[in-house]
KOLKE-184588 format. One record per residue (C-alpha): x, y, z; residue number from 0; residue in three letters. Coordinates in steps of 0.25 Angstrom, whole numbers, plus 5000, padded with zeros to 4 digits. Layout:
N
<atom><xx>X</xx><yy>Y</yy><zz>Z</zz><seq>NUM</seq><type>ala</type></atom>
...
END
This chain:
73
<atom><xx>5044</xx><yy>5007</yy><zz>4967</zz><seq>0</seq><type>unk</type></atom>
<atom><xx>5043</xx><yy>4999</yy><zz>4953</zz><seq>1</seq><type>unk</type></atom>
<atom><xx>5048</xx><yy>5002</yy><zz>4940</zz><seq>2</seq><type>unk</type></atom>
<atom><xx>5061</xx><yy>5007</yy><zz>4937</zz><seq>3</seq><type>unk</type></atom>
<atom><xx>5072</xx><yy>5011</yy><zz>4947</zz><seq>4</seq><type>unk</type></atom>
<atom><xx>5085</xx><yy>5014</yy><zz>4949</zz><seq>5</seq><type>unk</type></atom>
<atom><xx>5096</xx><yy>5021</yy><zz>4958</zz><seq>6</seq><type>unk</type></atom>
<atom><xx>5092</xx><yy>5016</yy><zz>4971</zz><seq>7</seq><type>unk</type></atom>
<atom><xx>5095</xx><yy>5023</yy><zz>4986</zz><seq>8</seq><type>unk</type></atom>
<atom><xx>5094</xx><yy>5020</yy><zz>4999</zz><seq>9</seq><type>unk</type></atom>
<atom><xx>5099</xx><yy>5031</yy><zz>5009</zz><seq>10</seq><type>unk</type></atom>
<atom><xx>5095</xx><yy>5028</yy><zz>5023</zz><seq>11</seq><type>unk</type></atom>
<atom><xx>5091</xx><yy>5042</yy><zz>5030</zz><seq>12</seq><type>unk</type></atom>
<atom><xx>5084</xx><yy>5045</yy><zz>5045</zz><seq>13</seq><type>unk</type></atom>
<atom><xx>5080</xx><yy>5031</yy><zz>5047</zz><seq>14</seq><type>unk</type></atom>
<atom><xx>5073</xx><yy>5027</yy><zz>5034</zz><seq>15</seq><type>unk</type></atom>
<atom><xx>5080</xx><yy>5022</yy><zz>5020</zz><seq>16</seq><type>unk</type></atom>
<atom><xx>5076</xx><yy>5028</yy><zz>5007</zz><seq>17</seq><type>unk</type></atom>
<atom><xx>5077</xx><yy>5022</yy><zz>4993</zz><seq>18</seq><type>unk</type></atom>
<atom><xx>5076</xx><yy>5031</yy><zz>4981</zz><seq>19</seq><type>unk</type></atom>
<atom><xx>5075</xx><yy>5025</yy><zz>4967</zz><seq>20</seq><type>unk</type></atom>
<atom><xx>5074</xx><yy>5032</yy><zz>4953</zz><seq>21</seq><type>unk</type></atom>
<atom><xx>5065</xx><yy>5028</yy><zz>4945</zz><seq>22</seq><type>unk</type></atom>
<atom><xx>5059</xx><yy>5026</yy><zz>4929</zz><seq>23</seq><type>unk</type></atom>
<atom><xx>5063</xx><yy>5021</yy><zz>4916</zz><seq>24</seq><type>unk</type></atom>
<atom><xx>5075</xx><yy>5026</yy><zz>4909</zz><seq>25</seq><type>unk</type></atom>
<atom><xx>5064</xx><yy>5033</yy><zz>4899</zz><seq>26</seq><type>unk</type></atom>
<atom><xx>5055</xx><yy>5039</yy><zz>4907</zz><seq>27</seq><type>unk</type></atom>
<atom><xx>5055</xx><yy>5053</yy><zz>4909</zz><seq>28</seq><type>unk</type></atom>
<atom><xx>5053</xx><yy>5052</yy><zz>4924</zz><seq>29</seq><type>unk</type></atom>
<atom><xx>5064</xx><yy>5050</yy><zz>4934</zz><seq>30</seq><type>unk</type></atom>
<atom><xx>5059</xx><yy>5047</yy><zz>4947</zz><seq>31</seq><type>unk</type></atom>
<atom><xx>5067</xx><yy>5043</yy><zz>4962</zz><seq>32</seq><type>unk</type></atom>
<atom><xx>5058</xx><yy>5036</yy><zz>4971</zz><seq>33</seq><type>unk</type></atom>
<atom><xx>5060</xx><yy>5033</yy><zz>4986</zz><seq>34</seq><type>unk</type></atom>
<atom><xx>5057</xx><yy>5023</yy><zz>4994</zz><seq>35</seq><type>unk</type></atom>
<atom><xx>5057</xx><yy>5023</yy><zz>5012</zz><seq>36</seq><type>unk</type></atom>
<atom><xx>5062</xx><yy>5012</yy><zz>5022</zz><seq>37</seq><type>unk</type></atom>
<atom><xx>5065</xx><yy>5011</yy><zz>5037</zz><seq>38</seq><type>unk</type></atom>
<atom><xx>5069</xx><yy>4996</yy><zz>5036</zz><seq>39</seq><type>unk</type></atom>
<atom><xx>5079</xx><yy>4996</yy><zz>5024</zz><seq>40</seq><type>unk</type></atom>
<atom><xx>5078</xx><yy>4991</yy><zz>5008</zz><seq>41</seq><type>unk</type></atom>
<atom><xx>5067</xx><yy>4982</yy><zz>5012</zz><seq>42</seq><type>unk</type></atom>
<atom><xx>5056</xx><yy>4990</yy><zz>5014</zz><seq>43</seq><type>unk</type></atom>
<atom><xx>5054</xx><yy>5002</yy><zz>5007</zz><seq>44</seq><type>unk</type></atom>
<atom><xx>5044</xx><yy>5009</yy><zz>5005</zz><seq>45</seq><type>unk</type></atom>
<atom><xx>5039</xx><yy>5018</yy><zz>4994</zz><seq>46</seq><type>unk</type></atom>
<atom><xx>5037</xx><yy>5035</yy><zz>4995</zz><seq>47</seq><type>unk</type></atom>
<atom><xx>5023</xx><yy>5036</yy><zz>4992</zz><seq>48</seq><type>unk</type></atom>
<atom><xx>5027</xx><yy>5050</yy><zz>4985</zz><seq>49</seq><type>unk</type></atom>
<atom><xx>5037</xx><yy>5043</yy><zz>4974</zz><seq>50</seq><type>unk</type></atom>
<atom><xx>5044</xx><yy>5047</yy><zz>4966</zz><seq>51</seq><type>unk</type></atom>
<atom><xx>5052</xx><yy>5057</yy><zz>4975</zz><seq>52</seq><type>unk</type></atom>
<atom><xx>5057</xx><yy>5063</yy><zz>4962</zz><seq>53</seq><type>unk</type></atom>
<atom><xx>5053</xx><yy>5064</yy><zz>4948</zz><seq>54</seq><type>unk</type></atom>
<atom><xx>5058</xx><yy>5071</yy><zz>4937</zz><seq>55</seq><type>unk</type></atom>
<atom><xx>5054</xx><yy>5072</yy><zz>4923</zz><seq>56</seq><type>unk</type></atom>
<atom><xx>5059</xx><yy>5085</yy><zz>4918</zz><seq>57</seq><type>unk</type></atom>
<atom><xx>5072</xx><yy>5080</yy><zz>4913</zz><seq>58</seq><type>unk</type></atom>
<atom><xx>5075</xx><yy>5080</yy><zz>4898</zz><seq>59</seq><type>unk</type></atom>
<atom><xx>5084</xx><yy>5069</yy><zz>4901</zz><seq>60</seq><type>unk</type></atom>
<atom><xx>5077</xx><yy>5055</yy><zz>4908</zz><seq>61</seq><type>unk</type></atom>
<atom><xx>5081</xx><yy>5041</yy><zz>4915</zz><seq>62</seq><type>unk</type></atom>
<atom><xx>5085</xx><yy>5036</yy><zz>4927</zz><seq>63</seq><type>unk</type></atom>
<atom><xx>5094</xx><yy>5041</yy><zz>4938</zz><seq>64</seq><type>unk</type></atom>
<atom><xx>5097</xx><yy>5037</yy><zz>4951</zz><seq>65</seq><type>unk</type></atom>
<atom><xx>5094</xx><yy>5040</yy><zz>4965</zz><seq>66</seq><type>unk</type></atom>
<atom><xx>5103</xx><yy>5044</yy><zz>4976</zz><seq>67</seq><type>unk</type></atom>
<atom><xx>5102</xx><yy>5051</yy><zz>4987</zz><seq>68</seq><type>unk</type></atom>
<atom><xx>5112</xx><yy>5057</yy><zz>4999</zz><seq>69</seq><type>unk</type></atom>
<atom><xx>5112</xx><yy>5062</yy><zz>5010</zz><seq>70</seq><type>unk</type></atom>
<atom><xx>5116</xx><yy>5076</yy><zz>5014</zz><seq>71</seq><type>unk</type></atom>
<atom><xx>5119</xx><yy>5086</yy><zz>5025</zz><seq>72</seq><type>unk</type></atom>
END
């Protein structure tokens, strides 16, 4: 993952750790969150071949945000 990020996550669910990160310039027009696996911990990530797991450019209004996720019922 290169360029610019921000809001990193970490939740660790059935065994594996996934990291999420959004993702693009303050003016760019497209937001994007991108994830990232790992059985072992924040060493050794690796990267979802079909990043990024969200985009959205349909937004009058554009920057970066930050990803979070929970975990529900």
């Amino acid at each position: 993952m290169k360029g610019w990020t921000e809001g990193p996550m970490v939740v660790y669910h059935d065994g594996y750790y996934y990291l999420t990160i959004t993702g693009n310039h303050v003016f760019s027009m497209a937001y994007r969150i991108n994830c990232a696996v790992s059985e072992n911990g924040p060493t050794s990530f690796e990267v979802l071949s079909d990043n990024p797991v969200l985009l959205n450019t349909d937004f009058k209004t554009f920057g970066l945000g930050h990803s979070s996720s929970v975990k529900g019922p």
